[in-house]
mmCIF file of the N, C-alpha and C atoms, coordinates in Angstrom:
data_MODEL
# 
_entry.id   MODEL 
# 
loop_
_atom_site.group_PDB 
_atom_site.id 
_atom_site.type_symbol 
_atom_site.label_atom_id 
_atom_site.label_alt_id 
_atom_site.label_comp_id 
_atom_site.label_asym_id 
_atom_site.label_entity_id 
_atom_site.label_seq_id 
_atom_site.pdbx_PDB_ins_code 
_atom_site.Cartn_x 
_atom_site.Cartn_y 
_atom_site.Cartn_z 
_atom_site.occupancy 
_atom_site.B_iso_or_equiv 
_atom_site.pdbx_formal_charge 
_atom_site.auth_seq_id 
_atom_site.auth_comp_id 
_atom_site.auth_asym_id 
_atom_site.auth_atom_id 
_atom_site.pdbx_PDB_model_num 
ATOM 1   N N  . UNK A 1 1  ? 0.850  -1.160 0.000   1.00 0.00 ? 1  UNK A N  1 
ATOM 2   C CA . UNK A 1 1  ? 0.000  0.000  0.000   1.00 0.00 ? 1  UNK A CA 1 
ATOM 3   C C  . UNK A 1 1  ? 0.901  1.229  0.000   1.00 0.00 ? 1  UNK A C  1 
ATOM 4   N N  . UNK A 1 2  ? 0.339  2.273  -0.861  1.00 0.00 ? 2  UNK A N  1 
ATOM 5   C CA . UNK A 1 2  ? 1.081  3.307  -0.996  1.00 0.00 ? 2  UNK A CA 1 
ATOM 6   C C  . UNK A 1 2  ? 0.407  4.490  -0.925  1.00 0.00 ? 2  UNK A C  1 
ATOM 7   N N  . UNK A 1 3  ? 0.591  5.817  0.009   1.00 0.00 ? 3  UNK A N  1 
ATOM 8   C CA . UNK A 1 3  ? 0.101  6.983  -0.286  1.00 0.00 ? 3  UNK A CA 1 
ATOM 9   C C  . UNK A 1 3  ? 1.126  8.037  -0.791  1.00 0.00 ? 3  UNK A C  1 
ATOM 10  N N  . UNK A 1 4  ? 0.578  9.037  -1.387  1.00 0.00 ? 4  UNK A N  1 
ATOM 11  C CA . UNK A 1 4  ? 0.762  10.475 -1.513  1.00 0.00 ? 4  UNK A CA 1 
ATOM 12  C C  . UNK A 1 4  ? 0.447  11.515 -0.290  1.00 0.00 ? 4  UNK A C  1 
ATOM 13  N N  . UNK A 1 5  ? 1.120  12.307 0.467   1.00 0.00 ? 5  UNK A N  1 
ATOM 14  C CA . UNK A 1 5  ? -0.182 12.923 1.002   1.00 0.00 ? 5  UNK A CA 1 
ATOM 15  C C  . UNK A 1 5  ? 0.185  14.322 0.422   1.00 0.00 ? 5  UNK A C  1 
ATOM 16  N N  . UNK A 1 6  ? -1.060 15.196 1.265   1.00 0.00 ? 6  UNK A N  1 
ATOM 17  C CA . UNK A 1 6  ? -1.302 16.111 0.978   1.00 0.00 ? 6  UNK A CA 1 
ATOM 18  C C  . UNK A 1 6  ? -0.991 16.957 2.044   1.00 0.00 ? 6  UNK A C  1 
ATOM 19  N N  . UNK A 1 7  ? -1.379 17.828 2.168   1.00 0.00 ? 7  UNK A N  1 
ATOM 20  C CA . UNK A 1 7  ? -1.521 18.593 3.159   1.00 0.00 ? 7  UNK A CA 1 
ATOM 21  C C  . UNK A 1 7  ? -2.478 18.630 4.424   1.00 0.00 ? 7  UNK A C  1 
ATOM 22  N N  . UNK A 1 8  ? -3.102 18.234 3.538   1.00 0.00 ? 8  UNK A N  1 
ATOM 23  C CA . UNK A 1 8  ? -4.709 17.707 4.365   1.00 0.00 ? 8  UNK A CA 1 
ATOM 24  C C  . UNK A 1 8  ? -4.962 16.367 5.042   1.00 0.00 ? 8  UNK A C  1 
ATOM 25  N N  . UNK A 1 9  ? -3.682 15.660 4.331   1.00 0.00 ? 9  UNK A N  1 
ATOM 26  C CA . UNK A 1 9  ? -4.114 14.419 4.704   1.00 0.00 ? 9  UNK A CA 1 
ATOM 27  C C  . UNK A 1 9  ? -3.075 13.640 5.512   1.00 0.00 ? 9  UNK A C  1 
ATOM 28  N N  . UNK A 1 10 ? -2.098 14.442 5.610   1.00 0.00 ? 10 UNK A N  1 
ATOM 29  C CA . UNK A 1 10 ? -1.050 13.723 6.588   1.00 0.00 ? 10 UNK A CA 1 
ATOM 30  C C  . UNK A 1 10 ? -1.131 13.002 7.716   1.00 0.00 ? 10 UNK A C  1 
ATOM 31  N N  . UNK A 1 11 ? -1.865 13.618 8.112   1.00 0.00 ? 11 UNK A N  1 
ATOM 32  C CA . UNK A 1 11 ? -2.680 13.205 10.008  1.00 0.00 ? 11 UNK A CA 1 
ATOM 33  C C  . UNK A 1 11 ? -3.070 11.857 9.807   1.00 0.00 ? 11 UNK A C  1 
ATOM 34  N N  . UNK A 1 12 ? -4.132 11.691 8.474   1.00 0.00 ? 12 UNK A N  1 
ATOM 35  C CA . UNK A 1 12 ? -5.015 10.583 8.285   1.00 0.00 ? 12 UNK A CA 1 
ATOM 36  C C  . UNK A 1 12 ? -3.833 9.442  7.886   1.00 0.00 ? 12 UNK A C  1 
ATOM 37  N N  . UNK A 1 13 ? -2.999 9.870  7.097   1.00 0.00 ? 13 UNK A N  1 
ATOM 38  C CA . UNK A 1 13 ? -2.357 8.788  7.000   1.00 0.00 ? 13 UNK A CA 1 
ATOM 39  C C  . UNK A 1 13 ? -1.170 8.484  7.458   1.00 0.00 ? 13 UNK A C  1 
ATOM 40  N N  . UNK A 1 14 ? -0.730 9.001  8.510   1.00 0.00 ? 14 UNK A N  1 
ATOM 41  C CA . UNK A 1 14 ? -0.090 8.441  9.641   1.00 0.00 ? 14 UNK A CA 1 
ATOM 42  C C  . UNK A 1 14 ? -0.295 8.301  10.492  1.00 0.00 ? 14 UNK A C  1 
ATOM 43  N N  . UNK A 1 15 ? -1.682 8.222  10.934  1.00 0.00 ? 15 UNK A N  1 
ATOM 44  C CA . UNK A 1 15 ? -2.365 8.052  11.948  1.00 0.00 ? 15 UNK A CA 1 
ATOM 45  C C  . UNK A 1 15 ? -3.946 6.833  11.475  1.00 0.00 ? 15 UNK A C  1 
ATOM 46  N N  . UNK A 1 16 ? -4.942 7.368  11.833  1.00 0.00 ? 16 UNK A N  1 
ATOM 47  C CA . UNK A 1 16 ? -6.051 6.412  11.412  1.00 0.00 ? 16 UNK A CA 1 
ATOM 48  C C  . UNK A 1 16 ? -5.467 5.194  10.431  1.00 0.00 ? 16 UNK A C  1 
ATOM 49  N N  . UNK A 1 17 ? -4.811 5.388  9.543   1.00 0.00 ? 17 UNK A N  1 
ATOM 50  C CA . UNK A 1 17 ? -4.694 4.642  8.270   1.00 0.00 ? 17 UNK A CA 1 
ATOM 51  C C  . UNK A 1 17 ? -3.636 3.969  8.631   1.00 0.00 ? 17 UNK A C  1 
ATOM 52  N N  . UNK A 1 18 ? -2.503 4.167  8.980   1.00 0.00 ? 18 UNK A N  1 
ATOM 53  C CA . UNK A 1 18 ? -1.212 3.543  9.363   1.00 0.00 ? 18 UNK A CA 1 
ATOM 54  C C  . UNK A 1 18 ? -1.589 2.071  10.144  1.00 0.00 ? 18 UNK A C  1 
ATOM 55  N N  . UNK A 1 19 ? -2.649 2.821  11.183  1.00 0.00 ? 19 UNK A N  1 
ATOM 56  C CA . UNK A 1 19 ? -3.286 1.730  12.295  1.00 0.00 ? 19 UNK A CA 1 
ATOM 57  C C  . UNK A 1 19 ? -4.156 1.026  11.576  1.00 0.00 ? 19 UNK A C  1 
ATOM 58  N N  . UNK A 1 20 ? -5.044 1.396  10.909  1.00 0.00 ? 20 UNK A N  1 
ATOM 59  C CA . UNK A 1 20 ? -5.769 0.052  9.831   1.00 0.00 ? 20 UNK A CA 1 
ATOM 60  C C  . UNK A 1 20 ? -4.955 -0.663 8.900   1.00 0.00 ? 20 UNK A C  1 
ATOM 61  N N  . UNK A 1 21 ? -4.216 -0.321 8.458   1.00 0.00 ? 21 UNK A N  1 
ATOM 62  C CA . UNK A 1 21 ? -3.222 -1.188 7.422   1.00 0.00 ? 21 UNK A CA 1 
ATOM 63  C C  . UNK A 1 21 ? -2.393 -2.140 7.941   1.00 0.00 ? 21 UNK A C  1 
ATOM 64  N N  . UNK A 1 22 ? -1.874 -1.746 9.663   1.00 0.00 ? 22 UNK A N  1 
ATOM 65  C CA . UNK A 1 22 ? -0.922 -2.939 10.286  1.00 0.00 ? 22 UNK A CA 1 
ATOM 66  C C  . UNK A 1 22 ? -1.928 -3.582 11.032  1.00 0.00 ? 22 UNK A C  1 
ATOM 67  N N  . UNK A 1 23 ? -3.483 -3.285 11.240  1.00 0.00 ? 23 UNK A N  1 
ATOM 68  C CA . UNK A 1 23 ? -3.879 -4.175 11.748  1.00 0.00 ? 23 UNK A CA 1 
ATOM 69  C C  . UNK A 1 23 ? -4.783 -5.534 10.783  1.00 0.00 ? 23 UNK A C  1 
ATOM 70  N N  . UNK A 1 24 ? -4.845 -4.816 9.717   1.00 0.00 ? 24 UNK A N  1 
ATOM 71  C CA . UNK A 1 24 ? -4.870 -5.772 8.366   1.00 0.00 ? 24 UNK A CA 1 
ATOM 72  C C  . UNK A 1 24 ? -3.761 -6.499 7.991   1.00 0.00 ? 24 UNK A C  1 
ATOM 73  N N  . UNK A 1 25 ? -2.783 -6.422 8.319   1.00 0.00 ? 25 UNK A N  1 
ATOM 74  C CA . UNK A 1 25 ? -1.420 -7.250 8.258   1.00 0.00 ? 25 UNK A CA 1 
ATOM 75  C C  . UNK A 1 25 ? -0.893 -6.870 6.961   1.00 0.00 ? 25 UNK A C  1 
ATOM 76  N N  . UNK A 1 26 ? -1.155 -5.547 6.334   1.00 0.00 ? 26 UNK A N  1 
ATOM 77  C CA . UNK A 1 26 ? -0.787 -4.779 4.822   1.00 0.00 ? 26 UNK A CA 1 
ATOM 78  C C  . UNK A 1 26 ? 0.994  -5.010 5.454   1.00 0.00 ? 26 UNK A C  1 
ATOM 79  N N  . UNK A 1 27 ? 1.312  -6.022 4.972   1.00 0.00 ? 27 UNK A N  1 
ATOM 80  C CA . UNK A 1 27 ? 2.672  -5.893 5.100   1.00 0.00 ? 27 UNK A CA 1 
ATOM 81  C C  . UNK A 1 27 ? 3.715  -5.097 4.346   1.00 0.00 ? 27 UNK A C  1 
ATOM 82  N N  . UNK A 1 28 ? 3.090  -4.038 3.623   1.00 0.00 ? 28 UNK A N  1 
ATOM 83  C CA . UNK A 1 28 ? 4.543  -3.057 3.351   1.00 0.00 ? 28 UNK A CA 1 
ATOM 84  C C  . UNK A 1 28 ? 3.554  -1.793 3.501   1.00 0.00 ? 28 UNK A C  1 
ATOM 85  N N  . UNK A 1 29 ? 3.664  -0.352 4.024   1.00 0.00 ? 29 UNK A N  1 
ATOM 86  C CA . UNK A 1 29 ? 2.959  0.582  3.972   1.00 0.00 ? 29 UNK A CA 1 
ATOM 87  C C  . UNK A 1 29 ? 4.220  1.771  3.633   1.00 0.00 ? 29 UNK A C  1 
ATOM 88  N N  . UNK A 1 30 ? 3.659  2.449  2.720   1.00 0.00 ? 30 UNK A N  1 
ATOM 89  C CA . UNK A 1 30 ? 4.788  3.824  2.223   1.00 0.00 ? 30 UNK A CA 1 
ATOM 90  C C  . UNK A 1 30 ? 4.200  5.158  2.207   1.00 0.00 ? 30 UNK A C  1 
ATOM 91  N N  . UNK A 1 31 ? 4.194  5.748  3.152   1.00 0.00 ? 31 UNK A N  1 
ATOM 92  C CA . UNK A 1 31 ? 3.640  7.202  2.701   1.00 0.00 ? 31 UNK A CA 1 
ATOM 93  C C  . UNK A 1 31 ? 5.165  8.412  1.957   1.00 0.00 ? 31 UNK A C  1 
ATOM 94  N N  . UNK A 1 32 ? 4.769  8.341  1.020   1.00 0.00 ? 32 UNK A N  1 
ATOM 95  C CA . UNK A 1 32 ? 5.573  9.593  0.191   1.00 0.00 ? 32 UNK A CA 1 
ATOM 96  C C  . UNK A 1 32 ? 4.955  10.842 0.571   1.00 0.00 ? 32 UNK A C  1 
ATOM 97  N N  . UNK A 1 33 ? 5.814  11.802 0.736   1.00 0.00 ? 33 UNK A N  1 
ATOM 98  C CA . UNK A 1 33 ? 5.651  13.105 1.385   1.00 0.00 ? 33 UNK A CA 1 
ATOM 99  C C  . UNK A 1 33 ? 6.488  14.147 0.426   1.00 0.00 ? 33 UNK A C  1 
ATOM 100 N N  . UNK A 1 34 ? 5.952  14.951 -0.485  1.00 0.00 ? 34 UNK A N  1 
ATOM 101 C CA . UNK A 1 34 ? 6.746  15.556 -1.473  1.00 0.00 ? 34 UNK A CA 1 
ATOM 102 C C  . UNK A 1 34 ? 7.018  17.241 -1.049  1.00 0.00 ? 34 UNK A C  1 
ATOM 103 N N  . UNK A 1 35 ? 6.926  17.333 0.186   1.00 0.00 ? 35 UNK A N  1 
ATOM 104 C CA . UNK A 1 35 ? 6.687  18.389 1.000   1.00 0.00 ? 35 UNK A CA 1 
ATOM 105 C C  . UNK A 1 35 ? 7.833  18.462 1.671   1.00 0.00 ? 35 UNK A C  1 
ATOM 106 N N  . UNK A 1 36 ? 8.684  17.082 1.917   1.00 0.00 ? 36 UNK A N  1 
ATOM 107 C CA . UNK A 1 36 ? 10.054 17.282 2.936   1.00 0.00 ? 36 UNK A CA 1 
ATOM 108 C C  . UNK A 1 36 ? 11.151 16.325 2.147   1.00 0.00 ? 36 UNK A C  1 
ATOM 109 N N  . UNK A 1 37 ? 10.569 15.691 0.749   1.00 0.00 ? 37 UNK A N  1 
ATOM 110 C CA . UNK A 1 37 ? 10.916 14.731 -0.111  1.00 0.00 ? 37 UNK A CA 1 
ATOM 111 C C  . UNK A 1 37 ? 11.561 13.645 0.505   1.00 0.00 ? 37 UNK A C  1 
ATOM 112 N N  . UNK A 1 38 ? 10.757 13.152 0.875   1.00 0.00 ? 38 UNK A N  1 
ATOM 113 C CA . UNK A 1 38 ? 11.351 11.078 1.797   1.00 0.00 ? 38 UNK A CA 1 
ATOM 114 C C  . UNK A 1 38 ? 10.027 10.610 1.399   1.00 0.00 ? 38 UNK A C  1 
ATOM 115 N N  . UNK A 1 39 ? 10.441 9.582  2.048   1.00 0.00 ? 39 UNK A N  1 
ATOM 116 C CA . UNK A 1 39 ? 9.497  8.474  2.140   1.00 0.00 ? 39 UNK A CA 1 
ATOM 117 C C  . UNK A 1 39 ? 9.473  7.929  3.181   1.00 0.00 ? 39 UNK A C  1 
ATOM 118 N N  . UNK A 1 40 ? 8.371  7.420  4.113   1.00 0.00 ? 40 UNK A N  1 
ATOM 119 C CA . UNK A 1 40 ? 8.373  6.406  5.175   1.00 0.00 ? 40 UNK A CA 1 
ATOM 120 C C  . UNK A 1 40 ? 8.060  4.994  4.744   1.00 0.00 ? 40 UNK A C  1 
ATOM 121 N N  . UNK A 1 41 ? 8.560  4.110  5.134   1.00 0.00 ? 41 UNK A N  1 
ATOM 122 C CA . UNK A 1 41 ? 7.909  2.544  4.846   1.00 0.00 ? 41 UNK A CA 1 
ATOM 123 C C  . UNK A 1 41 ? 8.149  2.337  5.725   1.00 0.00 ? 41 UNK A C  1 
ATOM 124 N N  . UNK A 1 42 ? 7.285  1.725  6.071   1.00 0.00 ? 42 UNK A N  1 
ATOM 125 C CA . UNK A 1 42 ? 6.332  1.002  7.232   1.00 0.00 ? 42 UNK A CA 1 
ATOM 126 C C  . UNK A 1 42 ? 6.299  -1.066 6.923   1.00 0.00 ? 42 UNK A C  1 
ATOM 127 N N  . UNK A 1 43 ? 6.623  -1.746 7.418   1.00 0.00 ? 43 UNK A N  1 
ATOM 128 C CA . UNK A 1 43 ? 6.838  -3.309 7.546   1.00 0.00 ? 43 UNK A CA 1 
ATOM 129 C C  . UNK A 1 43 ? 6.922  -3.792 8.505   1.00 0.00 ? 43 UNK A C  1 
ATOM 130 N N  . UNK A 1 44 ? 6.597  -4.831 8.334   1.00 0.00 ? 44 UNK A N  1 
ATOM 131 C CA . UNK A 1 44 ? 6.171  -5.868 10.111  1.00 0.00 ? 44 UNK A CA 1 
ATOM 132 C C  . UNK A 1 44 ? 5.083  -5.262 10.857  1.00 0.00 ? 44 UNK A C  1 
ATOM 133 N N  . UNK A 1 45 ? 3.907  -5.703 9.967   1.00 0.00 ? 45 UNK A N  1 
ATOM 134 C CA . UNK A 1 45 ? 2.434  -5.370 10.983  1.00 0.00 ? 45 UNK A CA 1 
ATOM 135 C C  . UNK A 1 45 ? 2.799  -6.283 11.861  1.00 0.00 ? 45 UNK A C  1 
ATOM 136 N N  . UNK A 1 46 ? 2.636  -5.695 13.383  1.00 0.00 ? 46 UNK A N  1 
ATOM 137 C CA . UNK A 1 46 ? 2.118  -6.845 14.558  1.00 0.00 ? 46 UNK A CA 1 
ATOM 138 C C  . UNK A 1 46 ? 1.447  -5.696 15.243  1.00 0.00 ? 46 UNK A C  1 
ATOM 139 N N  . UNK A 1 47 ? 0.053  -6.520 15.588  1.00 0.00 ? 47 UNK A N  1 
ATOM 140 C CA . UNK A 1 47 ? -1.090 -5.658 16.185  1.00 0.00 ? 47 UNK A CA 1 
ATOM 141 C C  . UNK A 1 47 ? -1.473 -4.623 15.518  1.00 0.00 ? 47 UNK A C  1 
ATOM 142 N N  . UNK A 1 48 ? -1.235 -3.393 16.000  1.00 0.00 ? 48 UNK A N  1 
ATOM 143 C CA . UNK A 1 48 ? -2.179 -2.047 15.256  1.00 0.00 ? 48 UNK A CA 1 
ATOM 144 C C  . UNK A 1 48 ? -0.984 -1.227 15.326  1.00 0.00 ? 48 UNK A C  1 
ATOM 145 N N  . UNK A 1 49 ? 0.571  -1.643 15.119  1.00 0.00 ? 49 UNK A N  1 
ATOM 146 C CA . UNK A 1 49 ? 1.354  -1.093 14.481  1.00 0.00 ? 49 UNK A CA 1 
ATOM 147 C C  . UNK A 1 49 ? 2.309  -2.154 13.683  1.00 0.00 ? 49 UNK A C  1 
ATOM 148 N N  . UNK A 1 50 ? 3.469  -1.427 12.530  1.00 0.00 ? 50 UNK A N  1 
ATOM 149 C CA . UNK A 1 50 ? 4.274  -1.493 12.325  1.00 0.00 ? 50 UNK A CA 1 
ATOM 150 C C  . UNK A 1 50 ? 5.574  -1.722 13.023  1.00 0.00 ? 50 UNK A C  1 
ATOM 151 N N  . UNK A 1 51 ? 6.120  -2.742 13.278  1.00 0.00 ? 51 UNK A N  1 
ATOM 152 C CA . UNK A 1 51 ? 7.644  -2.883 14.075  1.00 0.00 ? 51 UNK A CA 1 
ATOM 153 C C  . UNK A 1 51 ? 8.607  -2.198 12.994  1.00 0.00 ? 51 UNK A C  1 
ATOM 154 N N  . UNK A 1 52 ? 9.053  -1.917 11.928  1.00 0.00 ? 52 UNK A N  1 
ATOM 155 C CA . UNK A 1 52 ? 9.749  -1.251 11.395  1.00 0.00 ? 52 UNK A CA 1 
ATOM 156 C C  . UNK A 1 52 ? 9.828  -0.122 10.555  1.00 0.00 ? 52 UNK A C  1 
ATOM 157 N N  . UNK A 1 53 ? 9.979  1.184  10.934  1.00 0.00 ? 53 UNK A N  1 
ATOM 158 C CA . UNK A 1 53 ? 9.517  2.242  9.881   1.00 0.00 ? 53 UNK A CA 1 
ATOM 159 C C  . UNK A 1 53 ? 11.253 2.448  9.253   1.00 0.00 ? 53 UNK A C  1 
ATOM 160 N N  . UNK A 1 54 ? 11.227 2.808  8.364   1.00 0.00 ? 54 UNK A N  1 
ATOM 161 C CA . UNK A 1 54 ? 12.547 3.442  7.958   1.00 0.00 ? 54 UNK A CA 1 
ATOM 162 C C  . UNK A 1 54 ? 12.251 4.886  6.902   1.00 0.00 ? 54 UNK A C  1 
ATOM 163 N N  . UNK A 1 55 ? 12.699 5.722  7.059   1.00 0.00 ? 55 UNK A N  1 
ATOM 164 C CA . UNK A 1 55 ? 12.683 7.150  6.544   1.00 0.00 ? 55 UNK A CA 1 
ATOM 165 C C  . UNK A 1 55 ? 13.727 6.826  5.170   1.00 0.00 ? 55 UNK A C  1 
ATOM 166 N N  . UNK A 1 56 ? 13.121 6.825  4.126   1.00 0.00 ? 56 UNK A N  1 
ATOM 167 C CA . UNK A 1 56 ? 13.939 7.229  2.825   1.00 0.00 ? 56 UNK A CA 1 
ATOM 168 C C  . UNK A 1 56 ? 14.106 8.622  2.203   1.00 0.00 ? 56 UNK A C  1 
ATOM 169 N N  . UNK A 1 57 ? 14.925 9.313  1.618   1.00 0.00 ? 57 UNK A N  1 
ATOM 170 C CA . UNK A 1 57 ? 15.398 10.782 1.170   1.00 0.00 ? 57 UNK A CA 1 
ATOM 171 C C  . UNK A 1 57 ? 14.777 10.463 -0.401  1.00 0.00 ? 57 UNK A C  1 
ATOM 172 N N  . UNK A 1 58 ? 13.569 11.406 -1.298  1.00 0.00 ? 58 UNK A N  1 
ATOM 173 C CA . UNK A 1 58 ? 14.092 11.283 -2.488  1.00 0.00 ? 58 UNK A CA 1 
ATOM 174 C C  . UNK A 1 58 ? 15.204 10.757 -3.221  1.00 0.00 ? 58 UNK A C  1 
ATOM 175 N N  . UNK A 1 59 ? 15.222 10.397 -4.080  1.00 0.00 ? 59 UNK A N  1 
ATOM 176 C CA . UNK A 1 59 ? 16.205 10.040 -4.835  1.00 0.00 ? 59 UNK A CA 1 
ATOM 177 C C  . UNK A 1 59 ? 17.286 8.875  -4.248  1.00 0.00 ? 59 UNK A C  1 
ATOM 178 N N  . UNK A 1 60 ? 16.578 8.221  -3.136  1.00 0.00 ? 60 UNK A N  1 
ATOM 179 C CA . UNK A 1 60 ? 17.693 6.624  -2.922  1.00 0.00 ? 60 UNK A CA 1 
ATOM 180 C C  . UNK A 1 60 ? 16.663 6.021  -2.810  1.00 0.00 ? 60 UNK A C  1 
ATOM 181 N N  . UNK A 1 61 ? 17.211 4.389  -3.534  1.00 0.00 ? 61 UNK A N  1 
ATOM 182 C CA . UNK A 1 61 ? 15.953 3.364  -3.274  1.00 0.00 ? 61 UNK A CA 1 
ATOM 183 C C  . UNK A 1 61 ? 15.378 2.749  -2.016  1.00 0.00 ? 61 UNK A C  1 
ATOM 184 N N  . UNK A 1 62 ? 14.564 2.755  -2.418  1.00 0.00 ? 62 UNK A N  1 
ATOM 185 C CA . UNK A 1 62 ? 13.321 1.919  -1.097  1.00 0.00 ? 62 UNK A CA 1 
ATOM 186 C C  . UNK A 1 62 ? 13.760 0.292  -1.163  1.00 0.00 ? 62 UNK A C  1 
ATOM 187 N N  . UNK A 1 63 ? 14.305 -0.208 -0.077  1.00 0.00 ? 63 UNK A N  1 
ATOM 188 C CA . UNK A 1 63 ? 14.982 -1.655 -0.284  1.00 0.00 ? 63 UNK A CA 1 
ATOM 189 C C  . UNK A 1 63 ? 13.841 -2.152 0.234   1.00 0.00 ? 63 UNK A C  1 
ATOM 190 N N  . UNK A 1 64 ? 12.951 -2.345 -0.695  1.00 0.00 ? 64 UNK A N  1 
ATOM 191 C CA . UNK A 1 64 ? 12.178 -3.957 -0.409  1.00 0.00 ? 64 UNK A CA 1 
ATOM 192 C C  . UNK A 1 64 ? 12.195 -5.521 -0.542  1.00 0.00 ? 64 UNK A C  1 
ATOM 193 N N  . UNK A 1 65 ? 13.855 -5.875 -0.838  1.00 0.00 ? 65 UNK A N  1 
ATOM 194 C CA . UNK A 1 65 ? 14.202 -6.706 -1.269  1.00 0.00 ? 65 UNK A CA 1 
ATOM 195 C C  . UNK A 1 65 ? 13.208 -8.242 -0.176  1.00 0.00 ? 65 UNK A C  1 
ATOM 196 N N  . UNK A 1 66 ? 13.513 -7.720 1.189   1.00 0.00 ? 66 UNK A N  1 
ATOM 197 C CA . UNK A 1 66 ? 13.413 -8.632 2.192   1.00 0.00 ? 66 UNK A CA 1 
ATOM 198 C C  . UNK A 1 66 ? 11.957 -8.510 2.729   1.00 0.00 ? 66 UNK A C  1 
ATOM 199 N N  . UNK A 1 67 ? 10.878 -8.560 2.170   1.00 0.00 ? 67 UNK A N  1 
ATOM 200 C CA . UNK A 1 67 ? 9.504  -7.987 2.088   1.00 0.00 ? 67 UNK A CA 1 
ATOM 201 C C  . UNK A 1 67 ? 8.728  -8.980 0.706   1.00 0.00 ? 67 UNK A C  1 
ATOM 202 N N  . UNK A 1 68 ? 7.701  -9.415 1.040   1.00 0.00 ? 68 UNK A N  1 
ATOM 203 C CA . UNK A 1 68 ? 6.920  -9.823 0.003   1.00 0.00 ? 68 UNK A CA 1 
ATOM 204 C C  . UNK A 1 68 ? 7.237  -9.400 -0.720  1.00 0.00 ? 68 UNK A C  1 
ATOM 205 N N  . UNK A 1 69 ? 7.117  -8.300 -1.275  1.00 0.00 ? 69 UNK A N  1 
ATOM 206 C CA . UNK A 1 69 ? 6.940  -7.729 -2.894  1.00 0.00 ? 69 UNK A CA 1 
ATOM 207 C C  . UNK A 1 69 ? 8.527  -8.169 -3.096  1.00 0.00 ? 69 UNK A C  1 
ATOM 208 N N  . UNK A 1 70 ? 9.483  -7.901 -2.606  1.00 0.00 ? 70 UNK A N  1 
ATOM 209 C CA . UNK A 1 70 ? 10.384 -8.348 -3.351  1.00 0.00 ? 70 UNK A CA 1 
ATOM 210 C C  . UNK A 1 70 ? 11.760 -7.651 -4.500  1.00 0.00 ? 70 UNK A C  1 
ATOM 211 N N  . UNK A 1 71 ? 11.656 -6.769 -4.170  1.00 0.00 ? 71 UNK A N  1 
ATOM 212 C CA . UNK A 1 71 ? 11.963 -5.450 -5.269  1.00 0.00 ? 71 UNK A CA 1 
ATOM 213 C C  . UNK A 1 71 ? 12.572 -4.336 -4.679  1.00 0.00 ? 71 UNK A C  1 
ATOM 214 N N  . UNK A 1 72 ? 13.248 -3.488 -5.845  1.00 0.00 ? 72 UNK A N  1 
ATOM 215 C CA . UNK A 1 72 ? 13.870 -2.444 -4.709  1.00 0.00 ? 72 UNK A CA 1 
ATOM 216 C C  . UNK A 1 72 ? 13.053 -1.036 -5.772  1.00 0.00 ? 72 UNK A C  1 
ATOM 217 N N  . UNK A 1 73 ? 12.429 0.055  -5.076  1.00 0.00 ? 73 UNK A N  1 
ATOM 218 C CA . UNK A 1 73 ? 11.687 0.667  -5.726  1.00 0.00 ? 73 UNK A CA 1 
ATOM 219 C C  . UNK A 1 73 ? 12.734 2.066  -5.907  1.00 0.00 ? 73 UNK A C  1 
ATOM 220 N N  . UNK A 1 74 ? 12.852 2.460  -7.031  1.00 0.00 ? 74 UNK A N  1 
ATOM 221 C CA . UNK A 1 74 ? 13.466 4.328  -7.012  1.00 0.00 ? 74 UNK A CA 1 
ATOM 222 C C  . UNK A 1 74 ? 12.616 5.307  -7.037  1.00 0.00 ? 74 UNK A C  1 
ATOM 223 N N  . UNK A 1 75 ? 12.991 6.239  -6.228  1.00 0.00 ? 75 UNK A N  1 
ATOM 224 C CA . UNK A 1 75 ? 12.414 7.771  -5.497  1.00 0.00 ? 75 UNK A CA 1 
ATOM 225 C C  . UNK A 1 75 ? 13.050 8.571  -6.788  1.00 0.00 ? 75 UNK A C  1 
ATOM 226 N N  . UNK A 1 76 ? 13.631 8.582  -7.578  1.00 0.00 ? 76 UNK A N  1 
ATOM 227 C CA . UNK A 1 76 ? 14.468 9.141  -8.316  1.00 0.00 ? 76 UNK A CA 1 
ATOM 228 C C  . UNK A 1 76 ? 13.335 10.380 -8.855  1.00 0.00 ? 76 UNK A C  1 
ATOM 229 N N  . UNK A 1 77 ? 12.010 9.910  -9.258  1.00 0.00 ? 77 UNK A N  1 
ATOM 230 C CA . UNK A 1 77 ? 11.333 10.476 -10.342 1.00 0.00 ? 77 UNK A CA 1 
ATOM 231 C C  . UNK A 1 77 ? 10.183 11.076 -9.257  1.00 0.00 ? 77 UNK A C  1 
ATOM 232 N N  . UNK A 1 78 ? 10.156 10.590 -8.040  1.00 0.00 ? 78 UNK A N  1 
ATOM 233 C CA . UNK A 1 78 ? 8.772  11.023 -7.476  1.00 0.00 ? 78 UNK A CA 1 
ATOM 234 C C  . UNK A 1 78 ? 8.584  12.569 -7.381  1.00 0.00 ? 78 UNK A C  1 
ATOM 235 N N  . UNK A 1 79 ? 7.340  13.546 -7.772  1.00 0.00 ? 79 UNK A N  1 
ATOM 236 C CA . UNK A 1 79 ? 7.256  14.653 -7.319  1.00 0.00 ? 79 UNK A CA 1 
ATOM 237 C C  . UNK A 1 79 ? 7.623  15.237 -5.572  1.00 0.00 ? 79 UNK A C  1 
ATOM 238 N N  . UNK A 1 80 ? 7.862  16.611 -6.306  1.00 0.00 ? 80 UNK A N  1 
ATOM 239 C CA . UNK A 1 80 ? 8.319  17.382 -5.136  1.00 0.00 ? 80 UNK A CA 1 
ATOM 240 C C  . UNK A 1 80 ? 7.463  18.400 -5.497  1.00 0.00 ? 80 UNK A C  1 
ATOM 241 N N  . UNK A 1 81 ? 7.099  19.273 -3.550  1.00 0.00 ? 81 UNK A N  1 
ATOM 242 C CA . UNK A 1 81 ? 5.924  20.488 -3.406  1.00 0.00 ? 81 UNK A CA 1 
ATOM 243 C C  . UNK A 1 81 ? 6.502  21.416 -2.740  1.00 0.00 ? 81 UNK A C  1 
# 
């Protein structure tokens, strides 16, 4: 699962939403933030959080190697606000 946020919506999705997604067991969660240009990913739902967040900078990859999906994703191209 992946968001964008907004301005408006930051709260919701690091908050309300963060907590529904690890308690659904959404095992990878990413909110992109083009406002401070990173990324958070979020992995290892247990309970109604995430055990691992890690902060990515624009422009370095998101190592999802060790994660279901499997893959390593690039920030290279994502918008900035």
């Amino acid at each position: 699962m992946a968001e964008v946020i907004s301005k408006g919506t930051g709260v919701n999705d690091y908050g309300p939403k963060k907590t529904a997604y690890a308690t659904a067991e959404v095992p990878v969660y990413i909110i992109a933030d083009p406002y401070l240009g990173r990324c958070r990913v979020f992995t290892d739902p247990k309970d109604d959080d995430y055990e691992n967040d890690v902060t990515v900078p624009y422009g370095e990859p998101i190592d999802l190697t060790d994660t279901i999906l499997g893959m390593t994703l690039s920030t290279e191209d994502f918008p900035r606000d």
